[in-house]
N, C-alpha and C positions, 0 to 999 in steps of 0.2 A: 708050402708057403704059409706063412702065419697069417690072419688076420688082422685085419686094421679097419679103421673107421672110412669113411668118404666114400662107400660102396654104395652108394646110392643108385643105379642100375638093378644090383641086386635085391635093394629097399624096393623097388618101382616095380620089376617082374613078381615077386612076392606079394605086395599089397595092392597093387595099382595105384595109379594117382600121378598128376604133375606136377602139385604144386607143394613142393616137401620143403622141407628147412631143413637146414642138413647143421646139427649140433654133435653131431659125432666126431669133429678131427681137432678142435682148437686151435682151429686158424684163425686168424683176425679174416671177418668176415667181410669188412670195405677196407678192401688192398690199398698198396701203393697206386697210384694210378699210373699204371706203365706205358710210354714212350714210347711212338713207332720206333723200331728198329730201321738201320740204316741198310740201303740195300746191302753193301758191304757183306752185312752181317751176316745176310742172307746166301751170298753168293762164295765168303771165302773160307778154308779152313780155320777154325777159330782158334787162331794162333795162345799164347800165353798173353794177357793182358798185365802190364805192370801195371796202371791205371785202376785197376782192379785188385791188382793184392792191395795198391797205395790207400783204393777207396776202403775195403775193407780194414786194414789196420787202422787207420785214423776211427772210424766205428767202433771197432769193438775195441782198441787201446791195445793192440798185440805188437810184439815187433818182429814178427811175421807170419803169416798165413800163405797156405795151400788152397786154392780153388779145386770144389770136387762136385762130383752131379748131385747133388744132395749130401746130408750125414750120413744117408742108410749106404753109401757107395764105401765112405772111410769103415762104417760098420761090419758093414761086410770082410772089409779088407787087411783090416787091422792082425786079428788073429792070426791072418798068413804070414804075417812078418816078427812073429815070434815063435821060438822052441816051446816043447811043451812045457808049461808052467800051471803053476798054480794059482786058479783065477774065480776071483769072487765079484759076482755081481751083485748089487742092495737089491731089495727086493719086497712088494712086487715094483716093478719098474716096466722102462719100454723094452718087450720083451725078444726084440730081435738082437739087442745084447748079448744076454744070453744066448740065445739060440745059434749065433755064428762062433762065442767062443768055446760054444759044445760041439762043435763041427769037427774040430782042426786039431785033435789028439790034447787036447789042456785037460786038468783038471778042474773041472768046473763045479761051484758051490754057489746059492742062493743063501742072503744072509738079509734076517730088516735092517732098517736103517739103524735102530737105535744099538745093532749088535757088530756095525760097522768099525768102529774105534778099535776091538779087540781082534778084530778080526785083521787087521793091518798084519799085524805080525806074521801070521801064518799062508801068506797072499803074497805071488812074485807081482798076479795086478791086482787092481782094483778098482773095478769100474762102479760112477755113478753118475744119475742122474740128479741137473742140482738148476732149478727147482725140480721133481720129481716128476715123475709123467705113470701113470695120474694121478697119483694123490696130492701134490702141490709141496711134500715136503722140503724142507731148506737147509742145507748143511751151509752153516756159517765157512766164509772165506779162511777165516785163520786154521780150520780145523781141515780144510781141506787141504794149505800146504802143510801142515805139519803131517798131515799121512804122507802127501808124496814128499816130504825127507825123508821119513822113517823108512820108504817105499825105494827112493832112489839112491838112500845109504847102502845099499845089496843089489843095485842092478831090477829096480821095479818099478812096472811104473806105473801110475795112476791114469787115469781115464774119466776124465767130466765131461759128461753129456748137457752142455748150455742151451738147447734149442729154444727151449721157453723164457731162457736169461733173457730176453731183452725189456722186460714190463718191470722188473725187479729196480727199485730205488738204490741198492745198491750195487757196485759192478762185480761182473763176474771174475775170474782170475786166467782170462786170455793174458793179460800183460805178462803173467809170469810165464807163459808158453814157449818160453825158449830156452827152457832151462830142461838137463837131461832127467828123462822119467815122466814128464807130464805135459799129457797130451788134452787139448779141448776141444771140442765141437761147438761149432756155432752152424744158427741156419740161418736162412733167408725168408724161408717157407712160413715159418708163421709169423712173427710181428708182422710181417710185411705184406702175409697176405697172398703172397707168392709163391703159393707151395709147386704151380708149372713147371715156374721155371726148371727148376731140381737144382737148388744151387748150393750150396753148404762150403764151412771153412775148413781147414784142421789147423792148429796150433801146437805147435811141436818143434824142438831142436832140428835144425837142417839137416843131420845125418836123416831122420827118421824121416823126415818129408820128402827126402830125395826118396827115399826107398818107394814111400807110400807112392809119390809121383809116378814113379817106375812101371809099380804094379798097376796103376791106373791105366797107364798107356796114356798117348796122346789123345788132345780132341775131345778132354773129359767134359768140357765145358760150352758148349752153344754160344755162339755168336751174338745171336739176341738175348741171351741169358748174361752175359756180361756186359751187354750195353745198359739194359735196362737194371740191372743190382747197381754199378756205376751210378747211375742217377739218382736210384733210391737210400744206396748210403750216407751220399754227399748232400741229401735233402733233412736241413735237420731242424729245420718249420715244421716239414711233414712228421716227423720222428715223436718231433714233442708236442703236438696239436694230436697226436696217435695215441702218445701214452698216458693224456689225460683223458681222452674219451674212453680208451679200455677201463681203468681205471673206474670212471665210474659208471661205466657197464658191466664190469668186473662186482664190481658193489650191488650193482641194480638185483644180477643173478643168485648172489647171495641173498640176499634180501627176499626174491622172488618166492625161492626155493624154500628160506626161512618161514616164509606164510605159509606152506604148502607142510610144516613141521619137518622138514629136513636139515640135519646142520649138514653143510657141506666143509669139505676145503679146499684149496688148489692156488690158481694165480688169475689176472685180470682174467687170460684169453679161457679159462677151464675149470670148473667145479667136479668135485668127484665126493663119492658117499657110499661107506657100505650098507650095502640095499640086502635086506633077506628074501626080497620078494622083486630080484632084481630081471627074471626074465617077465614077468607081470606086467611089473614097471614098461622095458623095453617097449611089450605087447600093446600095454592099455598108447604108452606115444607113436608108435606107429601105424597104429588103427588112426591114427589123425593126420599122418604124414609129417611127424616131427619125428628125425633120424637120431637119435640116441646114441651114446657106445656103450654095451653092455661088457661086464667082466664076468666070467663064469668062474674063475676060477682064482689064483694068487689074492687079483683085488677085486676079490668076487666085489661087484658095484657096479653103479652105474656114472658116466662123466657125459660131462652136457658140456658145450662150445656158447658162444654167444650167437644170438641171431643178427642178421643183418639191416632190418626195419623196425618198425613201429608196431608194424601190422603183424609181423611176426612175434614180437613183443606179446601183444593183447593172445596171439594166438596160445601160446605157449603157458602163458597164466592162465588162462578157462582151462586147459588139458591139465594142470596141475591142482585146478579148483576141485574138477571131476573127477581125478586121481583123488583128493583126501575123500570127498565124499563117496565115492564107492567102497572104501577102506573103510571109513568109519560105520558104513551102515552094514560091512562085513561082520 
């Protein structure tokens, strides 16, 4: 199993301590504020919601969506419902991508972004992450249907990983998810805050979402996990009072990090930076109880989340003040 950020258990048995900020996953850190669930919810099988594809499409602007336990369930899943192909992932990226289409007999290749264009040609898929996880990169919309033509002119099909679309000023290319060859991922988990739930979309031609349905099996989705995404989609005060506060919390962290001589990049909810002294780093903010996500390797770096308070704010800047100064009197 790969590692990933929000292992804060782990952070707690290692360092000790209770009172940690957890800036390692790029969730939005004040969620939607979710609704008791209905007993209902609680009590019956949780049928297919239309209410729930309706709320989702109107959201993301798709003209249709699959309900799944999260993305990492479509992620997973995906690779089983094709022959072996020839499949390139951008890179570094979210690396359980890769990791499941290296599982399932493909021929799998890592290529950066800026070597993505050429790499169309020689690629049955081609998976990316758009904005990027972690570095914040952004592959413009037009660029990304003109691969999936050149992709679904031969039977291939593209693969955009949206999870962090939703802070983005401009829209992502759910709309065009119904066309053969290109599939998108949307989550719930982070703008919203709601990474519990496990909820995620997939956007894809009906032939392919039946299939993906299929291999999901029934029941993929929680009772209260579709009540409460239902309200959060159709909340759209909540949405836009959300994406101006990231925004300039998104700002603030750059800024932060800027005092601190780091240029970062990324999106509102996530900063990322190649760090050469990027397990130091991890060490010197853990010693304080501020949970980090370290990359050892692809993007060797470190990505920071936003914090959830004020108090965690101040805290976060003295451990960056003490970070330059121990560095510089190195």
């Amino acid at each position: 199993m790969l590692e990933h950020g929000g292992n804060l258990r782990a952070a707690r048995l290692h360092y000790g301590g209770d009172d940690w900020i957890d800036l390692s996953t790029g969730i939005n850190p004040v969620g939607y504020p979710a609704p008791a669930p209905s007993p209902d919810a609680w009590q019956r099988l949780p049928e297919p919601s239309p209410e729930l594809v309706r709320a989702a499409c109107d959201y993301y602007g798709a003209p249709l969506l699959l309900p799944v336990a999260g993305t990492q369930a479509a992620i997973q899943a995906l690779p089983r419902l094709r022959a072996p192909a020839r499949v390139t992932v951008a890179a570094p990226s979210y690396a359980e991508h890769a990791h499941h289409w290296g599982r399932h007999g493909h021929q799998l290749r890592q290529v950066p972004y800026d070597a993505l264009d050429a790499a169309v040609e020689t690629s049955d898929v081609l998976v990316v992450c758009n904005p990027n996880n972690p570095t914040g990169a952004v592959v413009a919309p037009e660029r990304l249907l003109d691969w999936h033509a050149r992709l679904a002119a031969r039977g291939g099909w593209l693969v955009v990983d949206e999870a962090f679309g939703d802070t983005a000023r401009s829209p992502g290319i759910a709309a065009h998810a119904g066309a053969d060859g290109l599939i998108v991922l949307r989550s719930v988990g982070k703008f919203f805050g709601l990474a519990g739930l496990r909820l995620g979309f997939v956007g894809a031609a009906p032939p392919l979402l039946h299939a993906l349905d299929d291999l999901l099996g029934p029941w993929a989705v929680s009772g209260p996990a579709q009540e409460i995404a239902i309200a959060a989609l159709d909340d759209s005060a909540w949405q836009r009072a959300t994406r101006d506060r990231l925004a300039r919390d998104g700002e603030r962290m750059r800024a932060l990090l800027a005092g601190a001589g780091i240029a970062a990049s990324g999106t509102p909810l996530f900063h990322w930076w190649p760090e050469a002294r990027a397990e130091a780093f991890h060490e010197h903010m853990a010693r304080r109880a501020i949970w980090v996500r370290l990359f050892r390797e692809a993007a060797r770096g470190i990505r920071v989340g936003l914090p959830a308070s004020e108090a965690h704010w101040r805290r976060i800047e003295q451990a960056l003040q003490e970070w330059t100064r121990e560095w510089t009197e190195r």
